[in-house]
NULO-410840 format. One record per residue (C-alpha): residue number from 0; residue in one letter; x, y, z. Coordinates in steps of 0.001 Angstrom, whole numbers, m for minus. Layout:
NUM, A, X, Y, Z
...
This chain:
0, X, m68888, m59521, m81041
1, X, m69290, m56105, m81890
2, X, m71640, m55765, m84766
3, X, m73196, m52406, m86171
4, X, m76478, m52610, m88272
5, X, m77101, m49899, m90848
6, X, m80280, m49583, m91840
7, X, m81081, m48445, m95066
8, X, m84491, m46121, m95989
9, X, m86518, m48991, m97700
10, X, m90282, m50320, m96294
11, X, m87998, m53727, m95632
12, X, m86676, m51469, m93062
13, X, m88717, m53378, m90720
14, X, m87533, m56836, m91272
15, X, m84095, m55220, m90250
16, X, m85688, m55146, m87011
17, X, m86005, m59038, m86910
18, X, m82184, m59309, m87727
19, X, m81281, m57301, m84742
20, X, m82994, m59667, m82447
21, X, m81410, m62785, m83781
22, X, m77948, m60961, m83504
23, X, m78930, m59930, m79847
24, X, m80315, m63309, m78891
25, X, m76784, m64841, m79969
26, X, m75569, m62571, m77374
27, X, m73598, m60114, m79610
28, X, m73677, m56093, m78841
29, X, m75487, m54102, m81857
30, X, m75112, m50111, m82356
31, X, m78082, m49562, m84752
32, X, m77544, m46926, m87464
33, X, m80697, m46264, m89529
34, X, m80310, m43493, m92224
35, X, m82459, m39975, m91712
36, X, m84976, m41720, m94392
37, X, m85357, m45092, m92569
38, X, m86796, m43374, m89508
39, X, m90112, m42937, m91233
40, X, m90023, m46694, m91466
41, X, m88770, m47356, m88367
42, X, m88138, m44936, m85564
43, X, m85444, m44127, m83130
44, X, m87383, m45987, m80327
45, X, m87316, m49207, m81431
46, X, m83814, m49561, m82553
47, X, m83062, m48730, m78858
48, X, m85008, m50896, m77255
49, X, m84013, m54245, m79461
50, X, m80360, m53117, m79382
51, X, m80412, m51606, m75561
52, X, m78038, m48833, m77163
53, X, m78723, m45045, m78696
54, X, m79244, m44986, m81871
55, X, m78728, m41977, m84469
56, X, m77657, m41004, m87751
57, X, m75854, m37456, m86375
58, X, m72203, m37118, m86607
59, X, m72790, m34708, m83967
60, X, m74118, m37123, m81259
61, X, m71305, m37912, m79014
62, X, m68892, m35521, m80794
63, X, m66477, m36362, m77120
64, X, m66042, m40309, m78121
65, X, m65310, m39216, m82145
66, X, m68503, m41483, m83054
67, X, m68285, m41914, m86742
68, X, m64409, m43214, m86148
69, X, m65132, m44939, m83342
70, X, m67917, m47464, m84294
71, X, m65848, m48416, m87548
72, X, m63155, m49210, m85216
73, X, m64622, m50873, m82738
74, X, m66977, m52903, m85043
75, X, m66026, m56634, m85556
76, X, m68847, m56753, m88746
77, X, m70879, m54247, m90264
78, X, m74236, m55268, m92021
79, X, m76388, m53020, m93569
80, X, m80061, m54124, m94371
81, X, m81770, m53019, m95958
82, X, m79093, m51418, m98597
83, X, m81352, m49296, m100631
84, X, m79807, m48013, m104363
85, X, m78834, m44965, m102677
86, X, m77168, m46571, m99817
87, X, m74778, m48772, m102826
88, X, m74292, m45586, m104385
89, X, m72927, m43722, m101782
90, X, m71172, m46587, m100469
91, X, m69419, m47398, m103984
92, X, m68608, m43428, m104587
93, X, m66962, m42947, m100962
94, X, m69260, m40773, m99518
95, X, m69374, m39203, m96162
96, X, m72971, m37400, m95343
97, X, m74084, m38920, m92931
98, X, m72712, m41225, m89861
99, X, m73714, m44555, m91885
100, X, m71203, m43460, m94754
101, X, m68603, m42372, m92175
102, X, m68541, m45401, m90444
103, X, m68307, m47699, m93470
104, X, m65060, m45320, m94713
105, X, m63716, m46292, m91036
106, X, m64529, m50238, m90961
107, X, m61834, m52234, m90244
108, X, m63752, m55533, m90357
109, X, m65901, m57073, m92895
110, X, m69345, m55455, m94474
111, X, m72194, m57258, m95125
112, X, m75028, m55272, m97473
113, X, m78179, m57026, m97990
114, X, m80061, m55069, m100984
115, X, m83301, m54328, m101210
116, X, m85052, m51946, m103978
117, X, m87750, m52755, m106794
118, X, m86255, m54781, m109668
119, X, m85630, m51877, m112458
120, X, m83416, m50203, m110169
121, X, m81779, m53559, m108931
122, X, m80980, m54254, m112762
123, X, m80025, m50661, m113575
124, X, m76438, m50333, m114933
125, X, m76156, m47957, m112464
126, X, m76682, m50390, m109469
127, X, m74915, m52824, m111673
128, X, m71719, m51200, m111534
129, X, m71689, m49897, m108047
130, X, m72254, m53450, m106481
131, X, m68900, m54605, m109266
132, X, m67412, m51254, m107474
133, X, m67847, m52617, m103509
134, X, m66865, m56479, m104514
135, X, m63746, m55418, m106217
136, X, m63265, m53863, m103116
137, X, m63777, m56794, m100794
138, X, m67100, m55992, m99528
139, X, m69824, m58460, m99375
140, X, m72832, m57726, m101357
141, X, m75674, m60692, m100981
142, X, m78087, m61238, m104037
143, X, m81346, m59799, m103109
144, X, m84276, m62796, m102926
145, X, m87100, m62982, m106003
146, X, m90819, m62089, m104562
147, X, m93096, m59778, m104182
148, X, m92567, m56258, m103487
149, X, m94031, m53202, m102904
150, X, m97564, m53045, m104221
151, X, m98200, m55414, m107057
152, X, m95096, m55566, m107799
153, X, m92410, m58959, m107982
154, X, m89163, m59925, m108986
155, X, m85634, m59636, m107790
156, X, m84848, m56791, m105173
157, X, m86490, m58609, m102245
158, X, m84627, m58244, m98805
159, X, m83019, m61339, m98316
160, X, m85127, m63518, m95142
161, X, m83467, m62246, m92128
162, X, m82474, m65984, m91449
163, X, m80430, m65915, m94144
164, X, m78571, m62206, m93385
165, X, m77829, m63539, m90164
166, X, m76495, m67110, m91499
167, X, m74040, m65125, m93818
168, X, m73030, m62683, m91640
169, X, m72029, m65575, m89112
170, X, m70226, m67647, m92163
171, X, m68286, m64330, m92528
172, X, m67291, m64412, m89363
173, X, m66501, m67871, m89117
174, X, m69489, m68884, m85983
175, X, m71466, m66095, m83240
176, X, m67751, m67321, m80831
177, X, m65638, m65813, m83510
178, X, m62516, m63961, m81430
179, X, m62047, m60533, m82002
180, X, m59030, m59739, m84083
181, X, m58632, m63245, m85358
182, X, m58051, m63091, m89297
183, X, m60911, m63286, m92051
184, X, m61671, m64171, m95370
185, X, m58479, m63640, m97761
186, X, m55411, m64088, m96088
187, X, m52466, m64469, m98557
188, X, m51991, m63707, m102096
189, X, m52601, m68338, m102760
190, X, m55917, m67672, m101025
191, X, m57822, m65166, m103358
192, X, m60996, m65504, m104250
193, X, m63898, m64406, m106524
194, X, m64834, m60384, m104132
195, X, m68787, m61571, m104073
196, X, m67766, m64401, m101738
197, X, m69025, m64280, m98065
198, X, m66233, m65680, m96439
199, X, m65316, m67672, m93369
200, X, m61911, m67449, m91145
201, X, m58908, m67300, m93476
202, X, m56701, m70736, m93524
203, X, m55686, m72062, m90019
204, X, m58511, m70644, m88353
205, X, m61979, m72175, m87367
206, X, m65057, m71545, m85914
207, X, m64490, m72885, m82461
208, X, m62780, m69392, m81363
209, X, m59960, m69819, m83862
210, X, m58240, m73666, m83098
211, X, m56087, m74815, m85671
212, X, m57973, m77335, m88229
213, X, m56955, m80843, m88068
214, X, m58725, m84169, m90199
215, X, m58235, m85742, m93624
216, X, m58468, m82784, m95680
217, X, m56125, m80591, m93863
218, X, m55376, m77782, m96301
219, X, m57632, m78931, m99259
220, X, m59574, m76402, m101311
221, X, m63203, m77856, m101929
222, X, m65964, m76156, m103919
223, X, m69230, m77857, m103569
224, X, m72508, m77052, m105230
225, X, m76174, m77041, m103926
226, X, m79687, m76712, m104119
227, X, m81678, m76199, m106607
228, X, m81623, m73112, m109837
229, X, m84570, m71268, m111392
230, X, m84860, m69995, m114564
231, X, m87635, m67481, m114286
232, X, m90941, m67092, m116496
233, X, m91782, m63882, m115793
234, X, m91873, m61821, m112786
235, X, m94049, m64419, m110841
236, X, m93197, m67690, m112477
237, X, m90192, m69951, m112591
238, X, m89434, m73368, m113949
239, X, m87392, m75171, m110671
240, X, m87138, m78702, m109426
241, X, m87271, m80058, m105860
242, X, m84034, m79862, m104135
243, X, m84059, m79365, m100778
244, X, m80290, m78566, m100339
245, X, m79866, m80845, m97556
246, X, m77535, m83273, m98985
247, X, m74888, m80169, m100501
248, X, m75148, m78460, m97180
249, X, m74285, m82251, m95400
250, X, m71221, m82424, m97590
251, X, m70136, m78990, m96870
252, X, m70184, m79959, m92944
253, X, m68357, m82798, m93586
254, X, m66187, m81444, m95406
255, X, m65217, m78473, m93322
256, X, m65000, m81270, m90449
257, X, m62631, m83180, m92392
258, X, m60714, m80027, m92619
259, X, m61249, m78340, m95932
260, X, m61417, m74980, m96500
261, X, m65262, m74908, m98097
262, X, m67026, m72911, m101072
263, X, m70529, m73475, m100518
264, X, m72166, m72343, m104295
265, X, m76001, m72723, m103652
266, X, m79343, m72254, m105233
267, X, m82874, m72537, m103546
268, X, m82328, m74275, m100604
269, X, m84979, m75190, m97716
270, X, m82104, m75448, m95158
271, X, m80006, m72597, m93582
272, X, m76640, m72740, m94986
273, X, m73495, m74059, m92634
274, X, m71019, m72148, m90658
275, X, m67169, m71850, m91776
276, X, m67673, m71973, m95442
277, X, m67437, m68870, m97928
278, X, m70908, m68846, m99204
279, X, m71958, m67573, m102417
280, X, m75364, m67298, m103480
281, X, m77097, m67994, m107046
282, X, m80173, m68510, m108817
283, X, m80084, m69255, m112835
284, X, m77870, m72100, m114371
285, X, m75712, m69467, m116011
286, X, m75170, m67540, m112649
287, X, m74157, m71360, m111426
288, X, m72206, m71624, m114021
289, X, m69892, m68673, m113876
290, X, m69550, m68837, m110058
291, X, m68597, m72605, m110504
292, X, m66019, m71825, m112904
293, X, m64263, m69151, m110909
294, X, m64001, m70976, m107906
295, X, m63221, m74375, m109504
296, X, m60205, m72847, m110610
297, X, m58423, m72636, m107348
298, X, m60100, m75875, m105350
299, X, m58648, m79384, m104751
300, X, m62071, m80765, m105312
301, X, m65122, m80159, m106649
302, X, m68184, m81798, m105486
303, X, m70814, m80851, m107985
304, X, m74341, m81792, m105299
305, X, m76755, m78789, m106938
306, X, m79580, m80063, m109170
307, X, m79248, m78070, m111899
308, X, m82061, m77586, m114803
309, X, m81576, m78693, m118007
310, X, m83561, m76032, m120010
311, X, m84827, m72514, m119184
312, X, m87001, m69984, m121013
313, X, m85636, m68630, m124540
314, X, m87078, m65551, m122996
315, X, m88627, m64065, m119753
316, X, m91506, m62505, m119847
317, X, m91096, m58594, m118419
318, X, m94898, m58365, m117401
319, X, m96907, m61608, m115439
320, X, m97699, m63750, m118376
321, X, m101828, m63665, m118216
322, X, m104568, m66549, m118276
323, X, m106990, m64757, m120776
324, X, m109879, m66789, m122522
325, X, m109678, m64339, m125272
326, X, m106223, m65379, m126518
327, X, m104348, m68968, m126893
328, X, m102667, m70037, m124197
329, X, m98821, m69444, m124392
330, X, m96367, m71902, m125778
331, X, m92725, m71445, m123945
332, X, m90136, m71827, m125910
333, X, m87036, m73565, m124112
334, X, m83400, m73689, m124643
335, X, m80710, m76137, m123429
336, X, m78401, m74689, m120671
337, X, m74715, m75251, m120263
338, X, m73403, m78913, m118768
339, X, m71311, m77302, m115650
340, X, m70023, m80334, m114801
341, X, m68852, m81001, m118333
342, X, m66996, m77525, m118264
343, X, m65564, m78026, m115614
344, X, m64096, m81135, m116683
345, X, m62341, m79569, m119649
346, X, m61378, m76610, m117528
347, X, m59037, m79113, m115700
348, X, m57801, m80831, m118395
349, X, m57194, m77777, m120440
350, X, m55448, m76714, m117148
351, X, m53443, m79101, m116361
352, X, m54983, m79139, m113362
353, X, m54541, m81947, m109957
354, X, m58041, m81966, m109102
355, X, m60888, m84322, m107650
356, X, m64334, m84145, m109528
357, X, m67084, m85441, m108147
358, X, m70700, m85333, m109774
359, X, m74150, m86074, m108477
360, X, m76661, m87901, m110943
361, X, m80769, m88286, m109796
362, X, m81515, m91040, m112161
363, X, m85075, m92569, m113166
364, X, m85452, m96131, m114844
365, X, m87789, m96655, m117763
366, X, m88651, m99598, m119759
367, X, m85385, m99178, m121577
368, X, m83022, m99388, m119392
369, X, m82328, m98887, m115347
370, X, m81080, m96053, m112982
371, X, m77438, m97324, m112424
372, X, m77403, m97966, m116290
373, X, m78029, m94312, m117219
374, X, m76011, m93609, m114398
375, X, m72727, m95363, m115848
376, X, m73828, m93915, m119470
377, X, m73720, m90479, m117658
378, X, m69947, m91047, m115822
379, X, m68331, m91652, m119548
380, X, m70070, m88762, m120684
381, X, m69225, m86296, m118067
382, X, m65577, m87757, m117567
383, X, m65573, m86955, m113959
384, X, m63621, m88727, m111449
385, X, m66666, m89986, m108871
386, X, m70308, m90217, m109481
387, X, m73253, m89970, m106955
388, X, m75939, m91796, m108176
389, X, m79472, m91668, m106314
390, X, m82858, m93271, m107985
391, X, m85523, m90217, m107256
392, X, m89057, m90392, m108013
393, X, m91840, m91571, m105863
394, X, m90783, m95365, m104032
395, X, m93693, m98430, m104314
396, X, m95470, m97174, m101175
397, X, m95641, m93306, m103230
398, X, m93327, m91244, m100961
399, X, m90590, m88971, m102638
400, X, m87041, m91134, m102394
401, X, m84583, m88363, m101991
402, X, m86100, m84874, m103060
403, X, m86112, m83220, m98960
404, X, m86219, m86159, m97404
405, X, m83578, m86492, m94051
406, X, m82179, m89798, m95649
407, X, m80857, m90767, m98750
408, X, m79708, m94177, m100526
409, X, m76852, m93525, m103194
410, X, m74124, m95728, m105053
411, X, m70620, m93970, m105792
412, X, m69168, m95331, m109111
413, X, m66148, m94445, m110750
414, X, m64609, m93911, m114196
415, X, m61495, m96244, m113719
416, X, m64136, m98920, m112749
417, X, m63087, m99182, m108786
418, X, m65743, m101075, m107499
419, X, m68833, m98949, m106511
420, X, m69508, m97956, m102956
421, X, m72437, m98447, m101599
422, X, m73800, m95628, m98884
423, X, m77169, m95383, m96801
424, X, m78471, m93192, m94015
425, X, m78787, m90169, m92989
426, X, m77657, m87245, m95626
427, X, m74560, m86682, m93396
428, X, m73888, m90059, m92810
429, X, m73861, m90225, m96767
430, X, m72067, m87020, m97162
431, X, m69348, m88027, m94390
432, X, m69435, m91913, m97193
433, X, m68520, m89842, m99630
434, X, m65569, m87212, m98150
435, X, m63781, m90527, m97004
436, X, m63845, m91581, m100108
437, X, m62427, m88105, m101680
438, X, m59918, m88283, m99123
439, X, m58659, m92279, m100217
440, X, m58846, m90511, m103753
441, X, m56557, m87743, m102760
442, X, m54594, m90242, m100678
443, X, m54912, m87977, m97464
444, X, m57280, m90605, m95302
């Protein structure tokens, strides 16, 4: 695969540098393109040796091959990382100053932008709208991470890990084998989709070099949540849970295996995300919330894995909140957030819709009453079809039960009282329990 790496002028020019060797060590062919600025991050030199290829910012380098409408041509994906506010700006207003700009007016394949910049100007309207500008457009614009940045600085506007920038650029693509030419992302007018979507290969195609799709969910839309939200403090602080993310990305594999076509809406995850889904990536509740909604519309399923909190701050603090011993220490006020799966339960049924919902329910017992009790109390309130219900918490020797943990130990009850299905194992070998038993629902197994 062709790929060509803009670089943006941004001290996280350097992790850009990281990114180029995990594209080169999957064996694809990088042209580097690092903006005027970036070079006093980064210089010339090193972009040549990682990529083995020249690298400039000149439109009038290699005037004879017609550079800055040749690499959009020939490139199968375009990532830029780091996309400073500048780089969004020029991108969104269709500038042409420099061979960066050129090349993204020429692309004929996807663009990936990975943003990086201090929070204020991540937040500014300005930034706001030109990111709205390039989705609308079709072009993929990641969330930037939450963390420190530079000086004392920390909040959102953190380059994404290049681990992750290379995991979505490869979902884009559909795998590192993807063919050259074959079709991505949206590929007829029934297969639209929210713009801020990474996407993999458009219907009938796959990431084994483009083989048509066979298995029990042939053709099925499914939209599955995962990980885990935070609702930040302040700049530093959030209030999160433990979710590892294995068990939604395990249901997104087995799901694409079976065949679906797969959203993959995630939080805080400690795993890398899958290959062949469209990926889209949140933080908050709310941002779960609207991305849910969206995509729900349009899916078959929807497999609702993410553990989502309850509560977040009635407001975030704009400075670090301090430990003083001259002052009391702060009370946090908390507010209920929206029940997603609740919404999107009345979505359907305002709708009209012929959809699958499946929820996901980490229960505790107390001297009241018992996990699968709660659990059942939960199904009639929710009104989904299926519910997952694990027990969490620490088990009689102290170790965590499900929270990261490679194996998990669920029941899967339902609201027309179908007996409940027992599943143990491995997370896949759970995940792969309960896609059968979406596909008996669905009548496709």
């Amino acid at each position: 695969m062709n790929i060509v790496l803009g670089v943006g002028g941004g001290i996280a020019a350097y992790k850009s540098a990281l990114l180029l060797r995990l594209f080169t060590e999957a064996g694809h062919q990088v042209t580097v393109i690092p903006t005027e600025a970036s070079t006093k991050f980064v210089g010339l030199a090193t972009w040549e040796a990682l990529s083995g290829h020249p690298a400039t910012n000149s439109v009038f380098d290699a005037v004879d091959t017609v550079n800055h409408v040749r690499l959009g041509h020939e490139a199968d994906l375009i990532v830029v990382a780091p996309a400073t506010a500048d780089l969004l700006a020029r991108a969104a207003a269709g500038q042409a100053n420099d061979l960066l700009t050129t090349t993204l007016l020429m692309a004929k394949g996807p663009v990936l932008f990975a943003p990086a910049m201090h929070t204020e100007m991540w937040r500014h309207a300005a930034t706001t709208a030109n990111v709205a500008t390039l989705r609308s457009r079709g072009v993929h614009v990641l969330d930037p991470d939450v963390g420190r940045l530079t000086g004392p600085d920390t909040g959102p506007g953190r380059l994404p890990e290049p681990s992750a920038i290379f995991a979505a650029a490869m979902a884009l693509m559909g795998s590192p084998g993807h063919a050259v030419g074959e079709a991505v992302g949206v590929s007829s007018e029934d297969d639209v989709l929210p713009a801020d979507f990474v996407g993999r290969p458009a219907r009938g195609h796959s990431g084994n070099g483009g083989s048509r799709k066979t298995g029990k969910l042939l053709g099925k839309r499914v939209v599955i949540t995962a990980g885990g939200t935070r609702e930040p403090l302040d700049p530093v602080r959030f209030l999160g849970n433990k979710s590892s993310g294995k068990q939604g990305v395990a249901l997104a594999e087995a799901a694409v295996d079976a065949g679906a076509d797969v959203i993959l809406i995630h939080g805080h995850m400690d795993v890398a995300p899958p290959q062949n889904v469209k990926l889209h990536s949140i933080q908050t509740a709310l941002e779960l919330r609207a991305a849910t909604l969206s995509a729900a519309a349009g899916a078959d399923v929807v497999i609702m894995a993410a553990a989502v909190a309850d509560f977040r701050p009635a407001s975030v603090s704009m400075g670090k909140i301090k430990k003083r011993d001259d002052v009391a220490d702060p009370v946090i006020s908390l507010v209920r957030n929206p029940d997603i799966l609740v919404e999107v339960v009345a979505h359907r049924s305002a709708q009209n819709l012929s959809q699958l919902i499946v929820g996901f329910a980490a229960e505790t017992g107390d001297a009241d009453c018992d996990a699968r009790s709660y659990a059942e109390a939960k199904l009639k309130r929710k009104g989904c079809d299926l519910l997952v219900v694990n027990e969490v918490g620490p088990d009689e020797d102290g170790a965590e039960r499900v929270f990261g943990q490679e194996s998990n130990t669920v029941e899967i009850i339902a609201l027309d009282g179908a007996e409940p299905v027992h599943a143990a194992g491995s997370k896949r070998a759970v995940a792969d329990a309960v896609v059968a038993l979406v596909a008996e629902r669905l009548g496709t197994s």
